[in-house]
N, C-alpha and C positions, 0 to 999 in steps of 0.2 A: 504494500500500500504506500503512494506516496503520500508526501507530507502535505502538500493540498488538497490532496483527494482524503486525507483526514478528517481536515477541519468544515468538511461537509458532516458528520455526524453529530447528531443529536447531545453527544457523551463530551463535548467540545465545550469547555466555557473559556471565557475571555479572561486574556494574562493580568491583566491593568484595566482600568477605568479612570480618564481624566489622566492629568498632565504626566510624561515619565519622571521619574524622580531626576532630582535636581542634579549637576554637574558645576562645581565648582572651578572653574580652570583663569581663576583669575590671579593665582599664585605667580608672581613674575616666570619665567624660564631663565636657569641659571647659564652662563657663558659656559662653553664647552672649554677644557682643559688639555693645552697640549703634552704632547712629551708624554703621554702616559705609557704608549708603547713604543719597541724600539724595534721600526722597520729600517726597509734597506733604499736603495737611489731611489728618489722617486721623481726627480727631473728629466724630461723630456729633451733631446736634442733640438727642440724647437720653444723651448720654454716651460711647456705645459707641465703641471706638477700637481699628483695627488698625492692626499694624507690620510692621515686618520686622524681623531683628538677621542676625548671622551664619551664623543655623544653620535657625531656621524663621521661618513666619510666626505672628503675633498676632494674637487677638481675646481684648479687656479683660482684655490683659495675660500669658494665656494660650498654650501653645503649641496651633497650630490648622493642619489639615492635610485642607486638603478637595479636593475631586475639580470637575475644571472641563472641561467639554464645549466642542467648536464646532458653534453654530450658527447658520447664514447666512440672517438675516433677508429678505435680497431674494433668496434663492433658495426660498423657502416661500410660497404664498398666504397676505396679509395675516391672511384669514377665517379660517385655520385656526391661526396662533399661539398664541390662548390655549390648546386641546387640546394643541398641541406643548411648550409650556412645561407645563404641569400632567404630562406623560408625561415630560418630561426630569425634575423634581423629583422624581416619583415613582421615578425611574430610580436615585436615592440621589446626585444633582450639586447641588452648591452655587453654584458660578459657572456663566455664561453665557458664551462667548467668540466676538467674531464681527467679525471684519472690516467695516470702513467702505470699501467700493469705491467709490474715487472714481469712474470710468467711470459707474457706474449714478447718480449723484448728481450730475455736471456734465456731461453729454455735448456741449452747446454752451456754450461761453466765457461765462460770467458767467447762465447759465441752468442756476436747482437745483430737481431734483426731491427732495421731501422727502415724498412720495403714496405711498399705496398701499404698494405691498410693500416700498417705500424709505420707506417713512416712521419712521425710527429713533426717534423719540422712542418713539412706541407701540410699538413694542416693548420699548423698557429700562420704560415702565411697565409692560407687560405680566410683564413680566419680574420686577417687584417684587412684584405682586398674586401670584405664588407662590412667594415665597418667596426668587424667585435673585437675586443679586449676579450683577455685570455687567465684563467686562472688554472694553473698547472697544478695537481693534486697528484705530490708524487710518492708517498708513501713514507715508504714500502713496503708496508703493509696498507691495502683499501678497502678489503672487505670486496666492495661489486661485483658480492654472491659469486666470487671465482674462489676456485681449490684452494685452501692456504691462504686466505685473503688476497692472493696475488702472488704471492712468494714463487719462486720459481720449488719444483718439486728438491731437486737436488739441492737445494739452501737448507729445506726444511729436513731432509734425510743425514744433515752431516753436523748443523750448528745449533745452539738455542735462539731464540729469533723473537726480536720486541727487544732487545735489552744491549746491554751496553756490552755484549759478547766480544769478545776484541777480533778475532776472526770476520764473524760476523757484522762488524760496522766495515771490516775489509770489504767483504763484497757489497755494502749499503753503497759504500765510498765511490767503487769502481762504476757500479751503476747512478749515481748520483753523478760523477763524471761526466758517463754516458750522456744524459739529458743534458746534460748544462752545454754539450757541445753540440748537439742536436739545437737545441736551443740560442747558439751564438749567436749574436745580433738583434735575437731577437725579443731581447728586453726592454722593459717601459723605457730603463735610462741609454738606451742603443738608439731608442724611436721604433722599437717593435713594441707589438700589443702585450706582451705577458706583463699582468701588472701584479700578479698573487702568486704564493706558495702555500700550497695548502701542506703540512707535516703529518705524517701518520694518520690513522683514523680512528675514531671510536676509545680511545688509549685511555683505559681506568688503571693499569698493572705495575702496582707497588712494593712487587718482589725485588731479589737482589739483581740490581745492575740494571731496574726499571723504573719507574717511576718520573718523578719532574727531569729528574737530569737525563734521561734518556731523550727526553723531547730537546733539551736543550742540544744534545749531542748531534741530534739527526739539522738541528739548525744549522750550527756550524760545520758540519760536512758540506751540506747545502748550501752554504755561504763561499766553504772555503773551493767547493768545484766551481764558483761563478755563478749561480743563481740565486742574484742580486735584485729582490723588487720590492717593490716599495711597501708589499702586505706581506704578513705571514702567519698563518691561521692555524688551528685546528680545533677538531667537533667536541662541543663544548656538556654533549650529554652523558649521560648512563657514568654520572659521576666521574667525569673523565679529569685527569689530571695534566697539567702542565705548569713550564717553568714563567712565574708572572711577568709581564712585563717584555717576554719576547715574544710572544706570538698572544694575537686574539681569539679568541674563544668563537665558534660559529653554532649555529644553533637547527633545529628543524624539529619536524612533527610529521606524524602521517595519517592519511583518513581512517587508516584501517592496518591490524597489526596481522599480515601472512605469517611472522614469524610466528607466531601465538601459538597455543597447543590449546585451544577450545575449539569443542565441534561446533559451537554454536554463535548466532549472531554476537559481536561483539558488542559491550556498555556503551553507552554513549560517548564519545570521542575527546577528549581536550581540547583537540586543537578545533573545538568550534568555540570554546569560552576564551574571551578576553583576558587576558595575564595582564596582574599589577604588580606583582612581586617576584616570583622569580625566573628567570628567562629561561628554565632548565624545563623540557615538555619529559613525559613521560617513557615509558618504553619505545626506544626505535632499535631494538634488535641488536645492540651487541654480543660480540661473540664472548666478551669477559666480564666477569662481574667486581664489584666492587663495594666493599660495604661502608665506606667512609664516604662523606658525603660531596668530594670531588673540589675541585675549582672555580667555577665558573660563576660563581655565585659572589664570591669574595671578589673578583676582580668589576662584577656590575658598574660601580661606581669611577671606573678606568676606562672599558670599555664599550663601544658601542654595541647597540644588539644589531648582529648581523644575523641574518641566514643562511644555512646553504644546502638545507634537505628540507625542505618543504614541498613532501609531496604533491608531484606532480600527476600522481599513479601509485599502484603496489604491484609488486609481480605476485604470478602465481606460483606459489608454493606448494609441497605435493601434501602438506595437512590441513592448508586455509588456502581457500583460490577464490578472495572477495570481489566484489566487478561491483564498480563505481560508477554512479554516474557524474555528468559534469559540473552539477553546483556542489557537489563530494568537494572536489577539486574548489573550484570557485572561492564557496562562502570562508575558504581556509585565510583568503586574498584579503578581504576586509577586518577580520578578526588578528593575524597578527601582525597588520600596520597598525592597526589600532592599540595594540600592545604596545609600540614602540620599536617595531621593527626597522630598521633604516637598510638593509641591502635582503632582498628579495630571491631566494637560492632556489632553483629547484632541480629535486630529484626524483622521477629523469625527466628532463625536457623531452628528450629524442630516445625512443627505445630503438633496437639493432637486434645482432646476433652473433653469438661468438665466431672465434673465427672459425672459418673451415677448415678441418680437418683435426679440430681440440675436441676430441670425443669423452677427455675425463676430465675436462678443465673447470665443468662449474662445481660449485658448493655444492656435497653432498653430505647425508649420513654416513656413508659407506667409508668416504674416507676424514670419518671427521671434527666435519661439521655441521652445524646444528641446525641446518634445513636442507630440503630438499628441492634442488630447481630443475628447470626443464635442461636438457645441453647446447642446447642451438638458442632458442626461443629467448630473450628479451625486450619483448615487447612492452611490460610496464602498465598499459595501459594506460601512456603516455600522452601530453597534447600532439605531439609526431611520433606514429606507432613505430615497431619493428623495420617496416618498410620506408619509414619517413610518411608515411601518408596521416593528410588529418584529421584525430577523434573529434569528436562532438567538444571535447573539453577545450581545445586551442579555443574556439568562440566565446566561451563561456570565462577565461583567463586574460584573454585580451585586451577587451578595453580598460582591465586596470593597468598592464603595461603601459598603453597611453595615456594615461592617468598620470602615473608616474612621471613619464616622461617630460610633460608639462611643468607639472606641480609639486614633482619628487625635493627638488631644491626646497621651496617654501614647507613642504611636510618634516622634510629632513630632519629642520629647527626648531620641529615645535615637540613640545612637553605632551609627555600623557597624562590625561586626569582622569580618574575613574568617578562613576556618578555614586549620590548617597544611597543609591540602593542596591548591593550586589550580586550575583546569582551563587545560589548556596552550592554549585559544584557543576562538575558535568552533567549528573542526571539529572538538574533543575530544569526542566522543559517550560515552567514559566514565567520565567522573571525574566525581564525584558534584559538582552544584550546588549551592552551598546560600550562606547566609550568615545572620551573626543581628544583630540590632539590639537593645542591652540598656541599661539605665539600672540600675545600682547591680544588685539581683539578681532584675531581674523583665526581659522582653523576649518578642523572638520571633522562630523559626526560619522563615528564606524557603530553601524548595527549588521546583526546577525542574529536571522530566526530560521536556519537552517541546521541541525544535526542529523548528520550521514543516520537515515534507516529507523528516523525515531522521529514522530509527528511532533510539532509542536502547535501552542494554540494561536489564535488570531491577536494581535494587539489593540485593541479596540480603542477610539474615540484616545488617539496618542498627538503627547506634542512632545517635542520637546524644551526645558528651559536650562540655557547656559549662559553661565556668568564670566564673561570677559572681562579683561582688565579696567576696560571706564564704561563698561553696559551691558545688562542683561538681556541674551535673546530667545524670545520665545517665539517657537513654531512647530509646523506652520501654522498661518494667520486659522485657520479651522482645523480641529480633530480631524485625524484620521486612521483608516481603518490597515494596519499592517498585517499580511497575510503571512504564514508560518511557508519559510522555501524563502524567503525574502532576505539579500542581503545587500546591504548596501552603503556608498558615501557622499553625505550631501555637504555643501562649504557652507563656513559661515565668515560672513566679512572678506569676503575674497575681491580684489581688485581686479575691474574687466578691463582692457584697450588703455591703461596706462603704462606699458613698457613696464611693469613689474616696481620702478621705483619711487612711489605714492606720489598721486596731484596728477590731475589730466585725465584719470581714469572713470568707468564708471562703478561704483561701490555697491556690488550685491551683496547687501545684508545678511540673505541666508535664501537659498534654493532647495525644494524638496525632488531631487533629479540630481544623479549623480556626472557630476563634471567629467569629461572623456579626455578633446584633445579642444588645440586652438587650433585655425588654419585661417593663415594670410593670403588676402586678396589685395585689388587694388582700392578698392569699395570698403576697406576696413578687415579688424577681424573679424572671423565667424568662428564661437566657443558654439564646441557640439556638448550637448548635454544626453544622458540617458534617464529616461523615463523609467520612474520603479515601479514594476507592477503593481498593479490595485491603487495606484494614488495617485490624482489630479496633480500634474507638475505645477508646481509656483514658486513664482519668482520676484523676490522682494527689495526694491532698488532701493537705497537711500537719495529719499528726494530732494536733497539739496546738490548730489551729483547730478541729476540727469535733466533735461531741459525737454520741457511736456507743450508741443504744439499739436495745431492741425494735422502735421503732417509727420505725429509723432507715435510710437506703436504704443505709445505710454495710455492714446486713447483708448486700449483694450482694456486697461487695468482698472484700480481704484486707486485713489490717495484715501490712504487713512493714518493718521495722524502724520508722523513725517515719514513714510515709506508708500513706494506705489508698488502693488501689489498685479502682477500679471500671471495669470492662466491660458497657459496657450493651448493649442490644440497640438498633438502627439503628431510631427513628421510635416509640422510646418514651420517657418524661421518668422523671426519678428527681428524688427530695429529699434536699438537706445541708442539716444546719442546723449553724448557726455554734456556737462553744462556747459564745456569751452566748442563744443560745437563735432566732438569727436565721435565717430558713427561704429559702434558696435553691433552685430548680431548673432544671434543665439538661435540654433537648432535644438530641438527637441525629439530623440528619436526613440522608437521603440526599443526591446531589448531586444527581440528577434534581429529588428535589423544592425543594430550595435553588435550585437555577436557576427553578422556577416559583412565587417568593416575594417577594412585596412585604411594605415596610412603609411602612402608611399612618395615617394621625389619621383615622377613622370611628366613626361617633357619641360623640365624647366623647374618645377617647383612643387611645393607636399600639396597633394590630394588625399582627397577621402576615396576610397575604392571599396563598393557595396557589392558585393557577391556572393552566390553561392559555393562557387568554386573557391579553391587554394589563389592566392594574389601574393605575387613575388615580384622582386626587379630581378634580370639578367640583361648585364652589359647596356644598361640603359633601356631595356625594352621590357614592357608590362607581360609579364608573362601568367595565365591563367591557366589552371589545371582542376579536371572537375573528373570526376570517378563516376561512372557507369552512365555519364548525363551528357550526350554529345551536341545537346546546345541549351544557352542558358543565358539570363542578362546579369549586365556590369552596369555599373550606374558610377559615374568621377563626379565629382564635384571639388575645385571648382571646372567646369567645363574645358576641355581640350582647347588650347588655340587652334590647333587645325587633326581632322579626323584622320585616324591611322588606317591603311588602307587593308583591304583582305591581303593575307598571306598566305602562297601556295611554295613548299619546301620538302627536302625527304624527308623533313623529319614531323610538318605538320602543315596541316591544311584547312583553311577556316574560311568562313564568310559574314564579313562583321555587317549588320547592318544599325544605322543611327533609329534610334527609336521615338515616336514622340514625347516631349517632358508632358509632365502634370506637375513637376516641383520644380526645386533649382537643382534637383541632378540631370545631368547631362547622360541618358540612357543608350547602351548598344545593345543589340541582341547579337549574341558567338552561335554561328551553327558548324559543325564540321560534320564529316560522313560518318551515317553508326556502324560503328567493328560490331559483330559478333560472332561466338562459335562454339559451338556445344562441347562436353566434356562426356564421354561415356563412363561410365561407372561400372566394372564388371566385378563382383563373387570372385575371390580366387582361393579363400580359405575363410571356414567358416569358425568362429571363436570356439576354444574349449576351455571348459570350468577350470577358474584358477581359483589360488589359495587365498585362506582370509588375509589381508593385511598383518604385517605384524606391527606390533609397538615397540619401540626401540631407542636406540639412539641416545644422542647426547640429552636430549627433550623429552626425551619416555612418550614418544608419541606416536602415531601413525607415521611408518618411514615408508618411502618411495621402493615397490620391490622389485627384488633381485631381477638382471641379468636376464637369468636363464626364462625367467617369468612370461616375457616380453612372445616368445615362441607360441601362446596360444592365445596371441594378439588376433583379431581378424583382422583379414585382408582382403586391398580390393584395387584392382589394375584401372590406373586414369588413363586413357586415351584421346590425348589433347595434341589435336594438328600441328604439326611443326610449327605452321605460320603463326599459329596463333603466341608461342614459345616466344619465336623474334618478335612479335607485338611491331611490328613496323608501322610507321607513320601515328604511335603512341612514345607515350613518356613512359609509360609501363603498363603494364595488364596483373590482375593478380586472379589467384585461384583462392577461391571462397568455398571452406570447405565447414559444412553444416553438420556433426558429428551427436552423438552420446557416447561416451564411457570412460575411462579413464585419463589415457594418454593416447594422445593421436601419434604419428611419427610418419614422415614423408621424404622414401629414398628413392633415390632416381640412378637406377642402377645399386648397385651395393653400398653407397652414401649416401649416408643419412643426411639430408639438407633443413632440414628442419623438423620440431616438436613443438606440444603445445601439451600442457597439462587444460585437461576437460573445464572449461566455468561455463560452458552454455553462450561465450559470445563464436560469432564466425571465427573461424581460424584463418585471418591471409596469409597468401604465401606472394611476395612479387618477383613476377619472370625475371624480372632485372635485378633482383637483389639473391637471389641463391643462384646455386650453378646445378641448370636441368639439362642435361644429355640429350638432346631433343631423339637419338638413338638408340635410347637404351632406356629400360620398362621404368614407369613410374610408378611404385608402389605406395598407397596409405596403407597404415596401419593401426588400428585401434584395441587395445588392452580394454579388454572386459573392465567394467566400474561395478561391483559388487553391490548388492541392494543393502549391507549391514557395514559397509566403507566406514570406518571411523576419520572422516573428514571433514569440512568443513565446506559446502556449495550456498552460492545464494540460493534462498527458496524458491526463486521468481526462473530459477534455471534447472532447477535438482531432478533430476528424473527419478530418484531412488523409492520416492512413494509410488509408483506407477510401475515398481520392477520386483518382482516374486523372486527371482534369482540374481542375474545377472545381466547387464545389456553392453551393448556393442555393435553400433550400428549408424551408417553412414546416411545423414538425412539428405542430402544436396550436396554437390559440386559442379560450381558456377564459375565462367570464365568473365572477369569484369572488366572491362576496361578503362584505363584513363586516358581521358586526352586532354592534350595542350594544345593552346592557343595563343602564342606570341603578336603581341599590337605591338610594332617597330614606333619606335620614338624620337627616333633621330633623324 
């Protein structure tokens, strides 16, 4: 059940009645404190210079507050990088974040592969050429569900590992090395993009020759091979320890815990309640424990709250395989900015797949460790899946990236205040969420009435009232009704069309519509604003900014007392102009359509780009890609200077035509030719009864079984056209494969190209991303899922009520395809 389709029963009463409780945030904001940590160059060969102080990060001096992805360059084919970064930029991310796995980089003693999909440097260039800044995460130990946390096998067959082993810092050293020459050049103070060091992961172990000085030790190797930048972090939970004052603490949360050993729906989440005291979220799955109650907490008042696991997804685990939907993901966004987040982490931005041909290389029980994953498969359920292609969640994450982008500076600085009335924990589903973040008398409110899989009720007849440094504001001007699935950020006192540095501007009091991006015309700005569901947007100017004629949108509004109060209608724009005569306007859009909204630099300057399809830049040209839809409209705004023409090429062929407006976007319709081609599905071996699951492991839980098990998998031969394989005149095609029962697994030939443990979503495979034999037989295979499985399925997916024995059995496979549509710009 979702959580709107809840708050239709009878059994629903209303959280509050009348005003929310009060928020005090009239407390000055105290100056942020430098010197508190000791990074490395952070000067730019061109000047430019980021910091850190105690409260946010810096760029040229500035507070700077950007949004940072993972993604795992050796789990992507090489060939498809440049697309994959150009789609992450486009996605509104600034940094880059990706683990350096040692395992994929030394597999044999004193033998470095630095090729192909491990070849890091091309990547952090690749990485530069659009745009992103790079945060390098080298270990050496990382955890990312690989064997060993990453450690190559033969480190861990010969040394003790985590600790100040002297051998063992030998081969840290060598491979520390490694990177930093991989890396030459291309540091912040080189004028390359790497501007972080991420040290170790997860590191609570206060044995001998562990603890703070270990962390300290893996700095100065790090330092002393050349990897020199201006940050240097590590994960600040599960009580983790480090040495103060050299590296800062990073933080994360996740919707839902795979690692878990419960068959059942998980508690209600944390990371949907707002944090006022300590930055440290709950269980994120390390491998070590710790009973002392860590660092990270003591240095609060030092450093900044960053992030850099804030689930983006959770993979599927083979005892909990949760499927999330995307305000899962989403409502995570306004809750911990609202905390006081200042750098935005997530993990994974991009899910992939190991490499080919590491058949023992992820996290297992068997040799271990304390879960079980699929071997190929990481997918995440990510906003860019396995194949790069986009979940429902990239929509739904988005427009607070642009959020950010805008207004990340001015949030940066501002103080968190929590309101007088708090919620008594996670499992409080009624006490209103919220909190606000304000500097002097401008800020803004974060609410959340979303917990992942648990109703909450309506907010009824809500205002809010907050006390700014010289005036209190209450809103909006009328009660309203907040529906449960609702999350959001509205400003208060925010400065429109005055260059950001007060006088000239026009002064919105407080907006119930959360602010997106700006976009410059010649006509002024246009601030796009997001309509929140269930509530009439308004917008409340202070009227001694704005100047109210005939021929002014102020005529829609009201004046009441000194504020003019405006209601517009949802997907059309109005104009204020400033009292000196300065012409702002404000859009108001749905969420539907905010989720299908990019902003991109096309021909000449930032547009808004509305579509259904994926929207990226390549080499200057708007490149659209839409999965299984071979024609569909784009809507720019501001309007093209001149129309880009149909393109006919090998690799893509379209026909644009200009559409008529009904608004101020400037509409095309994309049509290209429809691919299709069937996939036969043939019986080639029918399942036979396998054993109950055992409980095991480091977890004492349901483990992933044996090897030999896998043999009375059913089978069933795909017979998919060659041509369809090469996907020609597409960006890719994928195979959509609709299953029940365990574990799927798809070899093409005697290689296995990919897995998928069973949660009931489609399984893709894309022709361009595994390597299929168009010659040689394509086998699925699916492992019986016993009907008494001691696991963990959503309910909305679980077949095991409907199954007396055992099931195993192939519903569909579908050939889909994607096509691209390149409008040339130049």
């Amino acid at each position: 059940m979702s959580a709107r389709a809840a708050d239709d029963g009878d059994d629903v009463r209303p959280a509050s009645t009348g005003t929310l409780p009060h928020v005090d945030a009239s407390k000055p904001v105290s100056r942020p404190v430098d010197g508190t940590v000791r990074m490395g160059s952070n000067v730019a060969p061109d000047g430019t210079t980021l910091g850190i102080n105690s409260r946010y990060l810096t760029r040229d001096g500035e507070p700077w507050l950007p949004v940072m992805g993972e993604v795992h360059y050796a789990r992507i084919p090489e060939s498809q990088w440049d697309d994959e970064l150009a789609k992450v930029r486009a996605a509104g991310v600034d940094i880059v974040a990706s683990y350096v796995i040692w395992r994929y980089h030394e597999p044999c003693a004193g033998r470095f592969d630095w090729s192909g999909r491990c070849d890091l440097r091309r990547f952090v260039e690749t990485c530069a050429r659009h745009g992103l800044t790079v945060f390098a995460r080298i270990g050496p130990w990382v955890h990312a569900e690989v064997r060993y946390g990453g450690l190559p096998a033969w480190v861990v067959d010969q040394v003790p590992t985590r600790c100040d082993d002297a051998l063992y810092l030998d081969y840290v050293r060598r491979f520390y090395d490694e990177i930093a020459r991989e890396l030459s050049g291309l540091m912040w103070k080189d004028g390359g993009p790497v501007i972080g060091i991420q040290l170790e992961n997860e590191y609570n172990l206060t044995g001998a020759q562990q603890g703070r000085a270990h962390i300290a030790t893996l700095k100065t190797l790090a330092c002393e091979a050349g990897l020199d930048a201006p940050l240097y972090t590590v994960t600040g939970w599960d009580n983790a320890v480090f040495p103060q004052r050299d590296v800062a603490p990073v933080f994360g949360g996740y919707p839902d815990l795979p690692w878990g050993v419960s068959q059942s729906m998980s508690a209600p989440n944390e990371v949907y309640g707002f944090r006022f005291t300590s930055r440290v979220g709950g269980d994120l799955g390390a491998q070590t424990h710790n009973a002392e109650p860590g660092d990270a907490d003591s240095v609060a008042h030092e450093t900044p709250f960053l992030g850099a696991e804030y689930g983006g997804g959770v993979p599927a685990m083979y005892r909990r395989r949760p499927v999330l939907d995307p305000a899962d993901i989403a409502a995570m966004l306004p809750v911990q900015l609202g905390s006081g987040v200042n750098l935005y982490g997530y993990y994974m931005l991009h899910g992939g797949r190991n490499p080919p041909g590491d058949l023992d290389g992820q996290e297992s029980t068997a040799t271990g460790g304390y879960n079980d994953l699929p071997i190929v498969n990481y997918d995440f359920q990510a906003p860019f899946g396995a194949n790069g292609e986009p979940h429902a969640a990239l929509g739904a994450v988005r427009p607070m990236h642009l959020f950010l982008r805008e207004w990340g500076s001015a949030l940066a600085a501002c103080a968190v205040y929590a309101p007088d009335v708090l919620s008594r924990g996670a499992d409080d589903l009624q006490t209103p969420r919220f909190s606000v973040r304000a500097n002097g008398d401008s800020g803004f409110v974060f609410f959340n009435r979303h917990v992942r899989q648990y109703p909450m009720t309506t907010c009824r007849d809500a205002r809010f009232s907050v006390k700014l440094a010289t005036q209190t504001v209450t809103f909006p001007g009328e009660p309203v009704d907040i529906a449960p699935g609702v999350s959001f950020v509205w400003p208060i006192g925010m400065e429109l069309g005055g260059g950001g540095g007060g006088g000239g501007g026009v002064r919105l009091r407080y907006a119930s519509a959360q602010p997106v991006t700006r976009i410059a015309t010649e006509k002024g700005d246009v601030y796009v604003f997001c309509a929140t569901d269930g509530v009439v947007p308004e917008f409340a100017f202070e009227a001694s900014t704005v100047r109210c004629d005939s021929q002014s949108s102020m005529q829609m509004g009201e004046l009441r007392e000194d504020v003019w109060r405006v209601r517009p209608t949802v997907g059309e724009t109005f104009t204020v102009d400033s009292a000196n005569g300065t012409r702002i306007t404000l859009m108001t859009l749905a969420r539907a359509d905010i989720e299908r909204m990019s902003v991109l630099s096309v021909d000449g300057r930032r547009r808004l780009i509305m579509t259904d399809a994926l929207a990226f830049e390549r080499d200057g040209d708007l490149v659209l890609r839409s999965i299984g839809v071979a024609s569909f409209e784009v809507a720019v705004y501001p309007p093209l200077d001149r129309v880009p023409v149909s393109s006919s090429s090998q690799t893509t062929t379209h026909a644009l035509v200009e559409a008529p407006r009904h608004d101020v976007f400037q509409r095309f319709e994309v049509s290209m030719p429809e691919q299709a081609f069937d996939v036969s599905v043939v019986p080639t071996r029918a399942a036979r009864p396998v054993a109950a699951i055992e409980i095991g492991g480091v977890a004492n839980a349901a483990v992933e079984p044996w090897p030999e098990s896998f043999g009375k998998a059913a089978a069933w031969r795909l017979d998919v056209p060659e041509q369809a394989l090469a996907a020609p005149g597409l960006s890719n095609a994928y195979l959509s494969i609709e299953y029940s029962g365990d574990v799927g697994r798809l070899f093409s030939g005697a290689a296995m190209i990919d897995d998928h443990f069973y949660n009931g979503l489609p399984w893709r495979i894309g022709v361009r991303n595994v390597a299929i034999d168009p010659h040689a037989p394509l086998l699925l295979t699916v492992l019986p899922l016993r009907a008494d499985a001691p696991i963990y399925l959503d309910a909305r997916y679980d077949p095991r009520p409907h199954c007396t024995d055992q099931i195993a059995e192939v519903k569909r496979v579908s050939w889909i395809p994607e096509y691209e549509a390149v409008l040339p710009m130049r």
